[in-house]
N, C-alpha and C positions, 0 to 999 in steps of 0.2 A: 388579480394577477400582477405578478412584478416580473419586471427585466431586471435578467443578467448579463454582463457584458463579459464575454470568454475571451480570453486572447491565447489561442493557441499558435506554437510557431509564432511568426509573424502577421497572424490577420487574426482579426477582431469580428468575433461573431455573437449577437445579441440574441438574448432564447429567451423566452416566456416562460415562468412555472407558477406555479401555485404561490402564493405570500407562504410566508416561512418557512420555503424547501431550499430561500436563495445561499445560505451555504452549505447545503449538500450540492448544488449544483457547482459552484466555485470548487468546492472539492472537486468532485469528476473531472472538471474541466482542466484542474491542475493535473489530473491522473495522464488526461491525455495529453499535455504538454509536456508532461517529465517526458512521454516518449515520442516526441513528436521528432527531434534529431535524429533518430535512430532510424524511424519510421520513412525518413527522409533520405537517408543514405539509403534503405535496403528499395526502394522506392526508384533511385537512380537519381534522384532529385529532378523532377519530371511532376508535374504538376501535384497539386494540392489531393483530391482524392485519391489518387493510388498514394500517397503516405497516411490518409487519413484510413484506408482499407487495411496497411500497415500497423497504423497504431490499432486499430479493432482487432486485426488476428496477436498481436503481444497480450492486450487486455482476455481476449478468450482464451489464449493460452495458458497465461496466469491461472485464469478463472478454473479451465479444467484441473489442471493442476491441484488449486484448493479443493476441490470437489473431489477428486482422486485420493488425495490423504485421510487415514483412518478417524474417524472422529474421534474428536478429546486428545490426537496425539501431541498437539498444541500446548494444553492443557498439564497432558502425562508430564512432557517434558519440564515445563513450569514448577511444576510440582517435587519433581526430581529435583530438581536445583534447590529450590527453598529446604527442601530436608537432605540435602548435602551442607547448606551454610549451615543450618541449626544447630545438625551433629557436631561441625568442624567448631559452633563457637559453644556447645556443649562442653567439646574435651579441650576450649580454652580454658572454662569457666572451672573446668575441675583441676586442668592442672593448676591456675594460677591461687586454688583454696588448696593444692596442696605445699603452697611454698610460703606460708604465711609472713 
């Protein structure tokens, strides 16, 4: 088992996980800290758990969210773009063999 030391906000909190989860754990930890200002204003700034119940409804929010959008439409989009650049450097490629 190893310790990770999280600092969310401003307190420092130490969590156990498994040996080689310690930075997936520092990831998360960072997740809740990007929102932890936010969590804190909507909170009233009024102690530590109600902005930490804050930051859990943003992260479930988020979460439903991804889980609501159609699968692969990530993906589709991605895809879309790479065969818009292709084409656009396709009819570079032609026009600049037709000006020799």
């Amino acid at each position: 088992m190893a310790d990770v030391t999280l600092t969310i906000g401003d307190r420092r909190h130490t969590v156990a996980c498994r040996d080689g989860e310690e930075d997936q754990l520092r990831r998360l930890g960072g997740l809740l800290d990007q929102h932890w200002a936010t969590a804190q204003r909507a909170a009233g700034n009024v102690g530590g758990e109600r902005a930490m119940l804050f930051v859990a409804l943003m992260l479930a929010d988020s979460l439903d969210e991804a889980e609501r959008r159609p699968a692969g439409a990530a993906e589709s989009a991605i895809a879309t773009r790479i065969a818009e650049k292709l084409e656009a450097l396709a009819a570079t490629l032609e026009k600049s063999g037709e000006n020799p």
